[in-house]
N, C-alpha and C positions, 0 to 999 in steps of 0.2 A: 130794253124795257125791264127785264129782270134785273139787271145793276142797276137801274136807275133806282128801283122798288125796294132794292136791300139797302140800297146809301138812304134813301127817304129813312127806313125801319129803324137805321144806325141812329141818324139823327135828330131821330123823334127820341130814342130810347139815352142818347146822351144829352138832350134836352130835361127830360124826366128825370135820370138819378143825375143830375145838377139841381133838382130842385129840394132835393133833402135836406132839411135844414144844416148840417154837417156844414156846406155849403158858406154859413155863413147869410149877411145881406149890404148890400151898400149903403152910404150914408145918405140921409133922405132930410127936409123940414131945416130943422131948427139947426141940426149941428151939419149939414151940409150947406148953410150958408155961412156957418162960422168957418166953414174949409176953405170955402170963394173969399173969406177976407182975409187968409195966410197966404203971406209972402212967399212962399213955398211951393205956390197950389197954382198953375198956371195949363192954359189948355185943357181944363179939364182934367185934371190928376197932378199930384205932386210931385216935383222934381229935385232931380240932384242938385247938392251946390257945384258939381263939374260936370262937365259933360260926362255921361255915363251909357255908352252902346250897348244891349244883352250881351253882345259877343265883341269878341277881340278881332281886330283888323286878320285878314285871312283866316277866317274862320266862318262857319255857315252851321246853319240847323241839321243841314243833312248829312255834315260831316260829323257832328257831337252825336247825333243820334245814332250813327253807323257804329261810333267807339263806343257808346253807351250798353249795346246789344251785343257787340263784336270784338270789343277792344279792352276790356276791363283788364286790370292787373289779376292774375290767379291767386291774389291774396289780399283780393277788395274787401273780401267778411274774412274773420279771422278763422283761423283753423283750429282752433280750440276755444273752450268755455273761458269768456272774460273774468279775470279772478276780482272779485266784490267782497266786500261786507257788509254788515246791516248793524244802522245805529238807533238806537232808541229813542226816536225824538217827540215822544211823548211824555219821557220822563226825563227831560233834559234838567239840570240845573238852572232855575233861572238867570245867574248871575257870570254862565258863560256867553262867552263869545263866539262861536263857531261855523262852518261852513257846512255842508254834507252837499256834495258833490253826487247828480242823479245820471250822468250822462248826458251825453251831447251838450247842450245848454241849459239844462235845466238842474238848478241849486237851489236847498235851501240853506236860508241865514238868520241868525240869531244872532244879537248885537244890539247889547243895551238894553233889553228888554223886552225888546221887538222880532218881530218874527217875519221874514219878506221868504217868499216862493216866486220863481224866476222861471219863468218861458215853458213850464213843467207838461211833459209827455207821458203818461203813466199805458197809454191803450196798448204798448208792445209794435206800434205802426208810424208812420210819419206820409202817413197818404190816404186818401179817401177810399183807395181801394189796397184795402191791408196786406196782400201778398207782394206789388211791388214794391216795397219798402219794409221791411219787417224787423224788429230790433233784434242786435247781436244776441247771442245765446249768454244767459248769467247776467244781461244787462239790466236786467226788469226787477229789480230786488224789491221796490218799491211802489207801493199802493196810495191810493188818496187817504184810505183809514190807516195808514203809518204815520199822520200828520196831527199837529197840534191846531190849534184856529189859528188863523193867517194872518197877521194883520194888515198887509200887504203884498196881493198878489201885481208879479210885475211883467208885462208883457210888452215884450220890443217889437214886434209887428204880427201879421195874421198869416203866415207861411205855415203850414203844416206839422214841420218839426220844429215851428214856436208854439204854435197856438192850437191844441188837440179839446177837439169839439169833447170827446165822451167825458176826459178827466176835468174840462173845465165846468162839465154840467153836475160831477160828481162833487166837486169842490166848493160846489155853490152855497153851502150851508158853512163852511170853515169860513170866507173870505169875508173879510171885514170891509178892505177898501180894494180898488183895482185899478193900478197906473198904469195907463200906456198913451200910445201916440195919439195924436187927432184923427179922428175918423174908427178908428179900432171899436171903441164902446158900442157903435152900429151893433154888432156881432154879439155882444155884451148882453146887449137889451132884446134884440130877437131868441136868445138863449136864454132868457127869463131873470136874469141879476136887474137888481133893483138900480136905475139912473141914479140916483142920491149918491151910491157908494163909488160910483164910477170917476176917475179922475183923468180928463186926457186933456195932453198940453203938445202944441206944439214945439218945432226947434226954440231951444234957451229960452223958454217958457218956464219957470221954478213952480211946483208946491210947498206949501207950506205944511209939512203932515205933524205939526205942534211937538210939544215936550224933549224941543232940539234936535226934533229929523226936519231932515228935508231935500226936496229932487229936483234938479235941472233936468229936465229933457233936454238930450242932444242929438244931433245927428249923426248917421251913418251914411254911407253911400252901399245903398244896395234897392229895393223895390218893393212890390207889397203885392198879394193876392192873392185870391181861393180858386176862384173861377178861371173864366176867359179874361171877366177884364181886370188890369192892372194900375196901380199907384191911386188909388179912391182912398185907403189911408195912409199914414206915415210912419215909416219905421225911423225906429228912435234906439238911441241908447239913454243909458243913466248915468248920471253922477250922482251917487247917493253920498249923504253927510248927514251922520249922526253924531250926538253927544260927543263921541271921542275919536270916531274913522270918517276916515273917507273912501269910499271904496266905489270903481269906476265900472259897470256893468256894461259891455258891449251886446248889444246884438251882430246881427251880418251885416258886415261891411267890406266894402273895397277900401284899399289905403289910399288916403288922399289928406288933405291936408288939414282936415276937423278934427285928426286926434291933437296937433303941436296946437291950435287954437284951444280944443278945451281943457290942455294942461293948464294953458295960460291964465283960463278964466277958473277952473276951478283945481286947478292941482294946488299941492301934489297930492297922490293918493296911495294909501297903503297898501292897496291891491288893486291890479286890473285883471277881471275874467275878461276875455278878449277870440275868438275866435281863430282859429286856425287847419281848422280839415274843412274838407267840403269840394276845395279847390282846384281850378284849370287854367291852363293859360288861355282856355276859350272863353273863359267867361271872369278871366284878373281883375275885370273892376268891379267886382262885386262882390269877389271874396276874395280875402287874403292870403296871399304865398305864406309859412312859417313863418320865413326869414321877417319880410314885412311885419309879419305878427309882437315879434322882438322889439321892433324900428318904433312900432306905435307905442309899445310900453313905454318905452323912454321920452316920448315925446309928448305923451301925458305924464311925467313925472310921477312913473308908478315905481313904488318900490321892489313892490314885488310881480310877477306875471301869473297868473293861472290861466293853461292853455284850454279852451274846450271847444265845443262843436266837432266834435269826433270821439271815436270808440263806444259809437251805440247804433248808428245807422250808417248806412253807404249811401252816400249822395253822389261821387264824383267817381274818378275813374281809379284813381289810385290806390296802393296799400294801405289797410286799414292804420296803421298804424305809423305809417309815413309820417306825419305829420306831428307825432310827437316827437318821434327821429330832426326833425329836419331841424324841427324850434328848440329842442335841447341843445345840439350845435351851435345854431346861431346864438342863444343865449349865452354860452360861454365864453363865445365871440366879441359879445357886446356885456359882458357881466353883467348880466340881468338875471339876478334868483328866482329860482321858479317854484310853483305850488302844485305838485303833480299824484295829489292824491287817485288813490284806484276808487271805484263809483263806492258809494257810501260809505266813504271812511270820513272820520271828523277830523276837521279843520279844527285847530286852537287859532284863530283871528291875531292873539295879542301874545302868543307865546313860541315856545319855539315847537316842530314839525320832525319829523323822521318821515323820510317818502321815499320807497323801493322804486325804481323801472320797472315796475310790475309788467309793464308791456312785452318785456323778454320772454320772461315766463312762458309768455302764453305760445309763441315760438318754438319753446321746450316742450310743451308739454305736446305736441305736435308730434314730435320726434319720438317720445316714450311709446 
């Protein structure tokens, strides 16, 4: 009777802080009927264009969670302060071109005149409950008052270490417009942004964001959600084109075969930010090995790679910084040039770069 009475207490008490708005809410009315008529959207939640299992064939929950707890690399968070800079992106020159690289996924960009913020994390956490997840030490340079007004914030699905409740409520007065997938805006409009400015398209859905931008929604092969339940929105990537770039925004993805399609339909492109930490062979189709990370560049006809989703959080089991290791290699492999700025350093977009291994470093600095 006592177990029975503390499981009941548990799961009243995880009923409850599920209901904080943080949370999020699912799509309901007008735009959860426009979800029933995407091709996409079947059984009740959307799906991959391949089959796509959580886990990899001989593999189970109770084995990932046993490595998750038990198994990690002793050099999963790094061993020294990540080395950073801070760029002033409130007095930027309007007439550059440039990147500033926030960690993990999150970037901003300037181009053409335009200002876009990407998947942005600023709380220091990538989880509803802040200790397990908490960002590498020196990662956090960057505040929502470091920013200019937005003109497009761009969010590839509602996972945690894309979609950060506190900075998106803080951001609410910068953000002009906000692209993301079908069903995402749900979470938009429960957190108080005006529907007008909201723009969610689904797969190879285009906008038209005037004075020669404009965004394909694409797919990714990965999933979506806050909660318990899963695939209510859809995770998307971009293809953005402006005036003079083209530049290919990945969210998380498994490799499959929608990068060699949206070369085709909208390459080539100057840049691909593209994912590549995260990663296991437990869970391969959903995010991508290094190697793979490289294979996708070129199959969107990207000139150049910028690797990211790593060196701000630990999601998976291995070295922090594996994965820039791994996709340096294969890049050399596959001459594919790479953009490996350290967190807040500027990108020139249309010129040429000087980029350290800053990642060594921090290995050194371990040893002194």
């Amino acid at each position: 009777m006592i177990l029975f009475i503390l499981l009941a207490l548990l799961v009243i008490a995880g009923y409850i802080f599920m209901q904080q708005p943080q949370f999020g809410r699912q799509p309901s009315g007008a735009r959860l009927e426009l979800i029933k008529k995407s091709l996409n959207y079947r059984d009740e939640k959307f799906q991959n264009e391949s089959f796509t299992p959580d886990l990899a064939e001989g593999s189970s929950y109770s084995k990932v969670l046993i490595k998750f707890f038990f198994g990690k690399s002793k050099y999963n968070t790094p061993p020294a302060t990540i080395p950073s800079q801070k760029t002033d992106l409130l007095h930027l020159d309007p007439s550059e071109n440039v990147l500033v690289w926030l960690g993990h996924s999150s970037y901003f960009m300037q181009i053409d005149g335009k200002t876009f913020l990407v998947d942005p994390v600023f709380s220091g956490s990538a989880s509803p409950v802040y200790f397990t997840t908490p960002s590498f030490k020196g990662t956090d340079r960057y505040a929502v008052e470091d920013f200019p007004a937005i003109d497009y914030l761009m969010i590839s699905h509602d996972h945690w270490d894309h979609l950060d409740y506190q900075t998106i409520l803080k951001l609410k007065s910068k953000v002009k417009k906000v692209v993301t997938g079908l069903g995402t805006g749900e979470h938009f409009e429960y957190w108080g942004y005006n529907p007008k400015i909201i723009i969610e398209k689904d797969w190879y859905q285009e906008a038209d964001l005037g004075d020669g931008f404009k965004v394909n929604v694409t797919p990714g092969r990965h999933f979506s959600g806050r909660a318990l339940s899963r695939n209510k929105a859809i995770w998307v990537s971009f293809a953005l084109q402006t005036p003079t770039m083209k530049i290919f925004i990945g969210g998380d993805s498994g490799y499959d075969k929608h990068f060699k399609t949206i070369g085709e339909k909208f390459g080539p492109f100057d840049l691909a930010l593209l994912e590549c930490g995260q990663y296991n062979e437990a869970w391969k189709y959903i995010h991508m090995m290094p190697e793979e990370t490289v294979t996708a560049a070129h199959e969107l006809k990207a000139t150049k790679l910028m690797p990211v989703h790593w060196s701000k959080f630990s999601l998976a089991l291995h070295d922090w910084n594996e994965p820039i290791q791994r996709a340096s290699i294969e890049a050399r492999k596959q001459n594919m040039p790479l953009v490996t700025p350290m967190i807040g350093q500027k990108v020139n977009l249309k010129g040429e770069n000087v980029f350290t291994e800053w990642w060594k470093e921090v290995a050194l600095q371990a040893q002194i």
